[in-house]
C-alpha positions as CSV (number, residue, x, y, z in Angstrom):
1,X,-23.7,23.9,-33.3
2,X,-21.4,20.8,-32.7
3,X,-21.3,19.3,-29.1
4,X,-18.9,20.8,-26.9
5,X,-16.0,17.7,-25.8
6,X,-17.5,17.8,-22.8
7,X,-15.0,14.7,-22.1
8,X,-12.2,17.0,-21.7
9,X,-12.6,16.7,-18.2
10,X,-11.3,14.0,-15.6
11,X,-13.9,15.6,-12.8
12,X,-17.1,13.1,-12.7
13,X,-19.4,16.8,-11.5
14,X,-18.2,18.3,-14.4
15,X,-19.1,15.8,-17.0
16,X,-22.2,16.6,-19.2
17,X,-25.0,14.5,-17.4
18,X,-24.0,16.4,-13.6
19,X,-23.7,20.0,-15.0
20,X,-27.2,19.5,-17.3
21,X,-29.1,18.3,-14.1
22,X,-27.5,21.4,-11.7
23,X,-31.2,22.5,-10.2
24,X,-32.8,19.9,-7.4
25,X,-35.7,19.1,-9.6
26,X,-33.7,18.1,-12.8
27,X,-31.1,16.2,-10.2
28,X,-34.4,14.1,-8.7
29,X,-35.6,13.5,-12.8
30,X,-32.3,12.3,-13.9
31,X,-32.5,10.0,-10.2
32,X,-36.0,8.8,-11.2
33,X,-34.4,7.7,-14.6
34,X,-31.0,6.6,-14.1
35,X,-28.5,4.5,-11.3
36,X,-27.5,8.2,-11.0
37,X,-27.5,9.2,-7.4
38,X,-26.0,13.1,-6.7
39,X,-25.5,14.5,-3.6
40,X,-24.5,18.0,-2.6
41,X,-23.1,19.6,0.5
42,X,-21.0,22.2,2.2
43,X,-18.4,21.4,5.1
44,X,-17.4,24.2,6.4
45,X,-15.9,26.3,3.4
46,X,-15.1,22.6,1.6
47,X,-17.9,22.2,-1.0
48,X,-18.3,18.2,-1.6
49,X,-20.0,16.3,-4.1
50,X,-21.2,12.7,-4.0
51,X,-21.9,11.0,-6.9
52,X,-23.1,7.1,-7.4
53,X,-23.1,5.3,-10.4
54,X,-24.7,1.6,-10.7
55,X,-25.0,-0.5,-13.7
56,X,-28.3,1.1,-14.7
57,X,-26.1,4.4,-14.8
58,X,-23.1,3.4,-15.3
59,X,-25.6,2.7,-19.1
60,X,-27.3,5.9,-18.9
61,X,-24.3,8.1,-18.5
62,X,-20.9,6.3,-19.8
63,X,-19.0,6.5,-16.6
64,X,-18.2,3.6,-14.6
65,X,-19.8,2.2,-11.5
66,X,-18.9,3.2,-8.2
67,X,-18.7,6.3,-5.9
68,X,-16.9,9.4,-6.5
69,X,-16.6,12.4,-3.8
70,X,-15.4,15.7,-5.2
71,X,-13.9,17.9,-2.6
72,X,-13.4,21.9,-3.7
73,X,-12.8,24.7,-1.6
74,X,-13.8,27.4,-4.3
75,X,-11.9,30.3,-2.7
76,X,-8.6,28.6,-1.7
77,X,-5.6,30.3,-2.4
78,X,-1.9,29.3,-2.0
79,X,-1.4,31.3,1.3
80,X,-5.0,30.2,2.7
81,X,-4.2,27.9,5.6
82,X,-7.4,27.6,7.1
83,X,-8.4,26.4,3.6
84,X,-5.5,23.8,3.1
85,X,-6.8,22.9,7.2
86,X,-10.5,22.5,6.2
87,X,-9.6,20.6,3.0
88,X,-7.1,18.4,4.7
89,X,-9.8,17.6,6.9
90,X,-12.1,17.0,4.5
91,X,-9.8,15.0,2.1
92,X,-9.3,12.6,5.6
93,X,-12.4,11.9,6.5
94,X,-13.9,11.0,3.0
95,X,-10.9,8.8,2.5
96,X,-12.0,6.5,5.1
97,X,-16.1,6.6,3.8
98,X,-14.7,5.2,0.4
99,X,-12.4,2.9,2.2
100,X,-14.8,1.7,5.2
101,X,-15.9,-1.9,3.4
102,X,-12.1,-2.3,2.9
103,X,-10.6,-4.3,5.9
104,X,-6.8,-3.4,6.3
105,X,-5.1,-6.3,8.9
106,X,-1.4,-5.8,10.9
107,X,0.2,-7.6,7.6
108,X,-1.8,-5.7,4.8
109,X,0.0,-4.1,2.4
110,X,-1.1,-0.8,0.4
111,X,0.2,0.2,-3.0
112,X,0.7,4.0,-3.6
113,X,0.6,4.6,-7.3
114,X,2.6,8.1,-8.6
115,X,1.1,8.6,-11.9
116,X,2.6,11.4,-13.8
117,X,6.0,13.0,-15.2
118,X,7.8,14.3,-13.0
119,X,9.7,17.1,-15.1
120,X,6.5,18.5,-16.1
121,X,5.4,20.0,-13.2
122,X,1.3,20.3,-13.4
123,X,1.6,16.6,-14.3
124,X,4.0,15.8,-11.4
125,X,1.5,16.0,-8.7
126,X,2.2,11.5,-8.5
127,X,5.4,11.8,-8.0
128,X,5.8,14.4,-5.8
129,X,3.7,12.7,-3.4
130,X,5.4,9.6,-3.4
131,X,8.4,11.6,-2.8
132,X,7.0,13.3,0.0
133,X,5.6,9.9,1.5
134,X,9.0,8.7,1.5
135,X,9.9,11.4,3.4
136,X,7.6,10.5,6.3
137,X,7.8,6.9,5.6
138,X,11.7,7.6,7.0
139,X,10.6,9.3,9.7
140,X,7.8,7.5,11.2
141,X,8.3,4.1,9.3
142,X,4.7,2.1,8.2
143,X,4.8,-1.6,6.6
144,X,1.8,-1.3,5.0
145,X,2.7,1.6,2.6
146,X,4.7,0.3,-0.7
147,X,5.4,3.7,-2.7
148,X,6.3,3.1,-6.6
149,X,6.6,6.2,-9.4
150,X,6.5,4.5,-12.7
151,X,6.8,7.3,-14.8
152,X,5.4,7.5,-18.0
153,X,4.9,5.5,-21.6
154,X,6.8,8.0,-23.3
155,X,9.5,7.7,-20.9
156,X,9.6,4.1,-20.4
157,X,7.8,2.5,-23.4
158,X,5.7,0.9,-21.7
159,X,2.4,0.6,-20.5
160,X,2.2,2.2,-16.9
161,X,-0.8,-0.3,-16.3
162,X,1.6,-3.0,-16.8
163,X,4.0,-1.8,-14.2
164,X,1.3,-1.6,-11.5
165,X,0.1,-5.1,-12.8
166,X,3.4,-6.5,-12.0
167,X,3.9,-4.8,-8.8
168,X,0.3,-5.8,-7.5
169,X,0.5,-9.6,-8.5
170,X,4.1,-9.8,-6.7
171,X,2.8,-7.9,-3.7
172,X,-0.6,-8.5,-3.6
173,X,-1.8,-5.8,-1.7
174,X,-5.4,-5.4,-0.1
175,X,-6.1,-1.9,-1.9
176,X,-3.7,0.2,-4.8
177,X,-3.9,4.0,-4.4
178,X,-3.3,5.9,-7.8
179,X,-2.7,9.9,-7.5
180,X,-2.7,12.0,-10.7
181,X,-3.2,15.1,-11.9
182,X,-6.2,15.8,-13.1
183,X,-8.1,18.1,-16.2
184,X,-10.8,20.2,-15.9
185,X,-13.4,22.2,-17.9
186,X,-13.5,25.3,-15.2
187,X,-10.9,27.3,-14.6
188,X,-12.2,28.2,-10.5
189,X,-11.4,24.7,-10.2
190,X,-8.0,24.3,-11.1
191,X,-5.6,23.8,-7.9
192,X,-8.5,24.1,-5.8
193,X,-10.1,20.3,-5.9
194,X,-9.6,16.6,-4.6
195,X,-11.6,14.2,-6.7
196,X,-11.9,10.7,-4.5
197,X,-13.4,7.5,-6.7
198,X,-13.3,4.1,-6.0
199,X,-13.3,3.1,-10.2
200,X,-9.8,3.9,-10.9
201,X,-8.2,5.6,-13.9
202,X,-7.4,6.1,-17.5
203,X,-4.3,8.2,-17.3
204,X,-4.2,10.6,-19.8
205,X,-7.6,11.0,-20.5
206,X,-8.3,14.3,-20.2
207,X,-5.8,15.5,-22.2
208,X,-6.6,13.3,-25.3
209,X,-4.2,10.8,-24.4
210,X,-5.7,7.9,-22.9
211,X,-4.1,5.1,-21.8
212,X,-4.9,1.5,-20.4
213,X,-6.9,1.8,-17.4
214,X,-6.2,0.8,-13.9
215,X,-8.8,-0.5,-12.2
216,X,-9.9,-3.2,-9.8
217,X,-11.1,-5.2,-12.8
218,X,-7.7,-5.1,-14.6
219,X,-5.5,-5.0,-11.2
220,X,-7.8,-7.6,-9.8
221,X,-7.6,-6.2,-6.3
222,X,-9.7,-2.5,-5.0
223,X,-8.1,0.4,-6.6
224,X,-9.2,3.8,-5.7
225,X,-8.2,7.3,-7.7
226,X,-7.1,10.4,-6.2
227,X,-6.7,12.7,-8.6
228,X,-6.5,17.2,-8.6
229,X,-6.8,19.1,-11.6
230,X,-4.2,20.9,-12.6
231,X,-4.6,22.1,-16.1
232,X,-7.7,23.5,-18.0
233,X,-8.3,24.0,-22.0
234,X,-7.7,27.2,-23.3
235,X,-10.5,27.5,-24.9
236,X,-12.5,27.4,-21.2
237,X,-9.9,30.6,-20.3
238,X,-11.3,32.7,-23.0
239,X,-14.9,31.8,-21.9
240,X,-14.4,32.6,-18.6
241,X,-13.3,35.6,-19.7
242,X,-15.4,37.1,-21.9
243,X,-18.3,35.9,-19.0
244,X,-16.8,37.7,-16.3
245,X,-15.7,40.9,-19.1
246,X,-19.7,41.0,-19.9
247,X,-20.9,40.6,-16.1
248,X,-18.9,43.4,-15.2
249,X,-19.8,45.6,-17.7
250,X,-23.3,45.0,-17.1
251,X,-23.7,45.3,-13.8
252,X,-21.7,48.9,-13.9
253,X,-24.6,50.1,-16.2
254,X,-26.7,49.2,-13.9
255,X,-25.2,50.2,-10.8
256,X,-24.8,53.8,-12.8
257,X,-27.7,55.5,-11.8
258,X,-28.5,54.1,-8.4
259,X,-27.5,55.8,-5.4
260,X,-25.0,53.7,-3.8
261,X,-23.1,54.5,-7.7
262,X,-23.1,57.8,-7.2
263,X,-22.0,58.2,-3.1
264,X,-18.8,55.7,-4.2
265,X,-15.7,57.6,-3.1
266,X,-14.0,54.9,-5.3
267,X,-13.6,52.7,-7.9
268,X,-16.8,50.2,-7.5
269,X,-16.5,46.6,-8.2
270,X,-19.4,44.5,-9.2
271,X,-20.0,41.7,-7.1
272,X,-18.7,38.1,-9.3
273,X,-21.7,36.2,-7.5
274,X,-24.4,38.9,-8.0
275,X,-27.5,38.4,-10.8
276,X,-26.9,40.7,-13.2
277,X,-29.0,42.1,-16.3
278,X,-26.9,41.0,-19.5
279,X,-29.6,42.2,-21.5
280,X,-28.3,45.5,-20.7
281,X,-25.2,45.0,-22.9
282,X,-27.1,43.5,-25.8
283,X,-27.0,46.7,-27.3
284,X,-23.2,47.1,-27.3
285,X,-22.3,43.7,-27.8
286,X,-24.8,41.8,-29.7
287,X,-26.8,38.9,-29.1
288,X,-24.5,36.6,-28.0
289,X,-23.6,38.5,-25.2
290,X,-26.9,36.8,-23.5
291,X,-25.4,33.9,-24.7
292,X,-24.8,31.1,-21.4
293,X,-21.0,30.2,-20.6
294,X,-21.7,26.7,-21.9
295,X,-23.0,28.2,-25.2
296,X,-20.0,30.7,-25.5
297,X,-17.8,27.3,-24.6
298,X,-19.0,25.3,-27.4
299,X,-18.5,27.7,-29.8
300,X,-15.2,28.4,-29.0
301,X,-15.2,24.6,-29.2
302,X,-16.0,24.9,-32.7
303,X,-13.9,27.6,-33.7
304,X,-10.6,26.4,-32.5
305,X,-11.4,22.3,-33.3
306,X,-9.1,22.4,-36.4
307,X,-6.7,24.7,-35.2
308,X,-3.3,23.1,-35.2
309,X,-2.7,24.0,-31.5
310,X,-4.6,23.4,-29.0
311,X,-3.2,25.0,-25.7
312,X,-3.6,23.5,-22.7
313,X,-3.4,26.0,-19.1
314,X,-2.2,25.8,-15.9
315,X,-1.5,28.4,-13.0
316,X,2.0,30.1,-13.3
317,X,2.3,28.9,-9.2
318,X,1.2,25.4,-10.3
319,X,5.2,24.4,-8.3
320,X,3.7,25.7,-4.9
321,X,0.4,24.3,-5.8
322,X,2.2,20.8,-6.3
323,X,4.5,21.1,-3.4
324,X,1.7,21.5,-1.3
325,X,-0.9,18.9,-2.5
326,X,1.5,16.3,-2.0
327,X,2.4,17.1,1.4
328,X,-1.3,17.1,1.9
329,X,-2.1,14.0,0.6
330,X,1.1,12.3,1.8
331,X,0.0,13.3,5.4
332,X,-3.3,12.6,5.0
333,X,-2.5,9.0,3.7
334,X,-1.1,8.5,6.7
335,X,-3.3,10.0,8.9
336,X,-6.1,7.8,7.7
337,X,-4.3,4.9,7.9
338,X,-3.1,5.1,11.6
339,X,-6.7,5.4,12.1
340,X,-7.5,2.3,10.0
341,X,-4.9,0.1,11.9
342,X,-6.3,1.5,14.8
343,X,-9.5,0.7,14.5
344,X,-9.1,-3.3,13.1
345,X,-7.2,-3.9,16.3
């Protein structure tokens, strides 16, 4: 089969080299062989992963130096508070590990980046924040914050990284912050993540539609990413599907004939984490329904590669998903940087 685009991503443990080393003894090979470190934990119900890439990796793998922290509360949902609380948290804390060699003085100045256009809403997530910072930056004023939305090439003709070139060279700031919406390759992940990374951006680029980076080495000065992923391919949709379809069905064959089947007073439903026996619907379905997800991915891959339209997903309450990660981020930018002042003092 041809590879799946595995670079239709933007989330650093969701590119090829992360999801191929998922068990603790591949991780410690890939270690052994690479600049590649990968750390996993759970804080509370916020899952974070901590990825970090020298030069010897950076080789290995194709992604650039530095540290990335993934933050994903895999249940969240738009009414969960105590998810938005824990991630919030989270989000805030992890913010000042990627920031603690980064001194900020009384007459620092920071540079917010909005990436994103703002009248398509699951690429407006930017924007909106710099909207809602402005909010608070009016009601509790901060010199250190300068807040810019550039929009995008298509809108302005030019090159966003050109903007934010100008703007840091006339400012010089001690660190630029770029938000953007991200892509991702799994559709649990979509609204429900906060990826962190110190290497900066290529807007764009999980889409297919790269464009000049920003990063410390173009900017010249720190620049950190903060991205969430707000669209998925459609092709993922349909695997996910068709993986969850065959896990149900086989685990209702066989749940059938024990007894906690047969004492249901209603409908049963299969547990989505549980192991199930998929060579139980081999016989229905045919050999590919053993197939893995990755292996029913890249063919799908394959199928729809020349197909004029390729359809890109998000969640029909991507607005409220928006709204809220911006106020999120927008307080939590300024949470962590009261703290930040605080503690230079």
């Amino acid at each position: 089969m041809i590879e799946v685009n595995w670079s239709r991503t933007d989330l650093i443990d969701e590119s090829k080299e992360v999801v191929e080393h998922q068990t603790k003894q591949q991780k410690e090979r890939l270690q052994q062989s690479s600049g590649v470190n990968i750390e996993e934990f759970n804080e509370g119900r916020v899952k974070i992963t901590r990825v970090n890439v020298d030069k010897i990796g950076q080789e290995q793998i194709g992604k650039k130096e530095g540290k990335y922290i993934t933050l994903s509360v895999p249940t969240l949902t738009i009414d969960d508070q105590n998810g938005f609380e824990q991630l919030e948290k989270a989000f805030t804390k992890y913010l000042d590990d990627i920031h603690k060699d980064i001194e900020i003085k009384q007459d620092s100045k920071i540079l917010v980046v909005g990436l994103g256009n703002k009248t398509i809403t699951p690429d407006a997530v930017g924007p909106f924040a710099i909207d809602a910072m402005q909010t608070e930056q009016s009601e509790n004023p901060s010199d250190h914050f300068v807040m810019y939305a550039p929009g995008v090439t298509g809108q302005t003709g030019f090159e966003t990284s050109d903007f934010i070139l100008a703007l840091t060279e006339k400012i010089k700031p001690s660190l630029v912050l770029v938000i953007d919406a991200l892509a991702t390759r799994g559709s649990s992940r979509l609204c429900k993540t906060i990826q962190i990374t110190d290497t900066g951006i290529h807007p764009g680029s999980g889409v297919g539609n790269q464009r000049t980076e920003v990063s410390k080495e173009v900017m010249g000065v720190p620049v950190t990413a903060i991205g969430v992923p707000t669209v998925v391919d459609a092709t993922v949709i349909i695997a996910d599907a068709i993986d969850h379809v065959f896990r149900s069905i086989a685990a209702r064959i066989e749940e059938k004939n024990k007894p906690s089947g047969k004492l249901s007073v209603r409908s049963w439903t299969p547990d989505p984490n549980a192991q199930v026996n998929l060579d139980l619907i081999k016989p229905i379905f045919g050999e590919w329904s053993t197939w893995s997800t990755n292996d029913r991915l890249q063919l799908f891959e394959e199928a729809f590669a020349s197909h004029p339209e390729r359809l890109i997903v998000t969640p029909k309450e991507v607005d409220v998903w928006i709204t809220k990660y911006s106020l999120l981020i927008s307080k939590c930018l300024f949470s962590w940087l009261d703290q930040k002042v605080k503690k230079s003092k």
